[in-house]
C-alpha positions in Angstrom: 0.0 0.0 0.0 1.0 3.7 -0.7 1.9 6.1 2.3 0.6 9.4 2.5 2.8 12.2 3.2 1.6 14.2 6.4 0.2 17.7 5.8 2.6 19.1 7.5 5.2 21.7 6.2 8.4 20.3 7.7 8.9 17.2 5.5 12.4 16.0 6.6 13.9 13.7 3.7 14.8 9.9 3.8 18.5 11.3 4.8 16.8 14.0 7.7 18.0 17.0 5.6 15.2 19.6 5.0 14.1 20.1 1.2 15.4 23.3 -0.3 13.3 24.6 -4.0 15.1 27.7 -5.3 13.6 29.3 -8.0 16.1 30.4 -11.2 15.0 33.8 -13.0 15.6 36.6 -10.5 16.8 34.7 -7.9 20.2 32.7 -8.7 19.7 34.2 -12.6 20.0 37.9 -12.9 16.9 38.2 -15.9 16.8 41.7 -15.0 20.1 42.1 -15.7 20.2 40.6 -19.3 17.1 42.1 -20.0 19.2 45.7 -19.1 21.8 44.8 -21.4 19.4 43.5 -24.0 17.5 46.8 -24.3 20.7 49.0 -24.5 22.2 47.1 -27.1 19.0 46.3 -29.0 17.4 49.8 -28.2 19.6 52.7 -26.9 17.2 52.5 -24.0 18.6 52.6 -20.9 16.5 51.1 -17.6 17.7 52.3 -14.4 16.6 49.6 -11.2 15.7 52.7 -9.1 12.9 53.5 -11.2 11.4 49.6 -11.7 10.5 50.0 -8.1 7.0 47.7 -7.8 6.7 47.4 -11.4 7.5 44.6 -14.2 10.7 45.2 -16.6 7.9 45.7 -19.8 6.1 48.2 -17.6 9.0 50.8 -17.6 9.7 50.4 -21.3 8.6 52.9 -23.8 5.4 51.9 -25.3 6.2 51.5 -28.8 8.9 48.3 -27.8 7.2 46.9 -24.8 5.8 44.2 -27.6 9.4 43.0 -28.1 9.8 41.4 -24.8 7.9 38.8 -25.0 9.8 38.1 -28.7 13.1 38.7 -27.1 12.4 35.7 -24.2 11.4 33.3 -27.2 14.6 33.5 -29.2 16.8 30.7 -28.7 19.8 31.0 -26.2 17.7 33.8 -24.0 18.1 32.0 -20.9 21.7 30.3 -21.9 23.8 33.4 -20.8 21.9 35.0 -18.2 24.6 36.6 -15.2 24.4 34.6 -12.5 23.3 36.4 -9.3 26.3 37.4 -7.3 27.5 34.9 -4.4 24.6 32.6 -5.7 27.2 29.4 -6.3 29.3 29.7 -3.4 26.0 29.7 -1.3 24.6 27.3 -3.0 27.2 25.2 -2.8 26.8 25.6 1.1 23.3 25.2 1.1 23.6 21.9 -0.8 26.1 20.0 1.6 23.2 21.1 4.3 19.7 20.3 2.5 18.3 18.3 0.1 18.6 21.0 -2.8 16.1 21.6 -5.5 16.1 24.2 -8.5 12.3 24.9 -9.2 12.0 26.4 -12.6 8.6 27.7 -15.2 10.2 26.7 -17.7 7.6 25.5 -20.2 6.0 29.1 -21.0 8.7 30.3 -23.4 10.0 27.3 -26.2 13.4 27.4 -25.7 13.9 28.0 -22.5 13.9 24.4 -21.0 17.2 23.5 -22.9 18.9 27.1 -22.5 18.3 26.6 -18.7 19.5 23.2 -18.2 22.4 23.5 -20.2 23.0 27.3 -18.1 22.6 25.0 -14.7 24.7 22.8 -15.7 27.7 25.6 -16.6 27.2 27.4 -13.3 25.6 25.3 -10.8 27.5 21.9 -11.7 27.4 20.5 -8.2 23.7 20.3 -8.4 22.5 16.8 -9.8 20.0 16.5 -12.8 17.6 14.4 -10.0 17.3 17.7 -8.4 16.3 19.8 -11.2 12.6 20.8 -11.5 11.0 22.8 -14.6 7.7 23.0 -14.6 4.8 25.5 -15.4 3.0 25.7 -11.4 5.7 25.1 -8.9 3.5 22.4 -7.2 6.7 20.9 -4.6 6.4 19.3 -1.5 9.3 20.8 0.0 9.9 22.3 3.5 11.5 25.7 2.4 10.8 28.0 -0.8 13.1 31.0 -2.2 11.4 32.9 -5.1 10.3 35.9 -6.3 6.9 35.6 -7.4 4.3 35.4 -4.6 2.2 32.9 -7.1 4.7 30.1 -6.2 4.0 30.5 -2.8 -0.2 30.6 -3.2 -0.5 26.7 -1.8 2.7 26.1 -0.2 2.9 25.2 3.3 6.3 25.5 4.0 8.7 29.0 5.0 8.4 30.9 2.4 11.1 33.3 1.5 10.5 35.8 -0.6 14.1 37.2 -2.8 13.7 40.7 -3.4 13.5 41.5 -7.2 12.5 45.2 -8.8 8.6 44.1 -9.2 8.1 43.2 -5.2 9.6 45.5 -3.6 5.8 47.0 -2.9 5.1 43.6 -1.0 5.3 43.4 2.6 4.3 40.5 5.2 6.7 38.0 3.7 10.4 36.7 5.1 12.8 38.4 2.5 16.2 37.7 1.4 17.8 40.9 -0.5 21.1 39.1 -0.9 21.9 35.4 -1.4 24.5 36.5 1.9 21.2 37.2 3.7 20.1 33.8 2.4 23.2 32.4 4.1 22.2 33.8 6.9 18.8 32.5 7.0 19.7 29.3 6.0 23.3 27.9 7.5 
């Protein structure tokens, strides 16, 4: 017979560590960032962080090339050379020898974005095993602890949520909040 899994939100592993899910974009991948760059290059538009303050990237682009984000995320090797958020690796690294680790990824909406973000994990994030790797359209995981930016992730989860600050939540209080992935080492280890 099967075994339910209590309801509760701490779900210690088979090995007793806790279960990690870190989200990518925004969080160990600096979208933002590329999407910066992207609109410079692209654009001669330059987008300063100050002034993204509560709102999405497209919101603060001029209104005659807001349309060309969406075709921007589609194009293929988007999501391959993304910066990687700073102190993300050595943190996760940490974080990995201490829990049972999980990157928790949307990455069905846009089509190439599954490959680009595998093959980006697998550059940066090397220590973490393919078994750990989680892309997905709802983040439906039964884990103890969640890092993300988007508050939908965190709709039906049970466990501690922590929310990593990103230009588009800064409006959003009542959640734990890591600016920093130092802070999150200081949350976490």
């Amino acid at each position: 017979m099967f075994k339910l899994l209590s309801k509760s939100p701490i779900l210690a592993s088979m090995n007793n560590k806790l279960r990690l899910a870190i989200d990518m974009d925004e969080v160990i991948a600096d979208t933002i960032g590329k999407f910066i760059t992207l609109y410079e290059e692209r654009h001669q538009t330059k987008v300063v962080l100050d002034e993204m303050h509560g709102k999405e990237f497209n919101e603060v682009l001029p209104e005659e090339i807001r349309h060309t984000l969406r075709q921007y995320i589609n194009e293929p090797g988007f999501f391959r050379d993304i910066p990687v958020m700073e102190d993300a690796v050595e943190v996760l690294q940490q974080l990995n020898e201490k829990y049972d680790l999980y990157i928790v990824s949307a990455a069905m909406e846009f089509k190439n974005s599954l490959a680009d973000k595998l093959e980006w994990l697998n550059e940066h994030f090397p220590f973490i095993s393919w078994t750990n790797i989680i892309f997905c359209g709802h983040k439906i995981v039964n884990v103890d602890i969640m890092i993300d930016d988007r508050l939908k992730n965190f709709v039906n989860f049970e466990g501690r949520k922590i929310l990593f600050t990103s230009p588009h939540n800064l409006a959003i209080d009542g959640y734990e909040r890591a600016d920093t992935w130092k802070d999150v080492a200081g949350m976490l280890l």
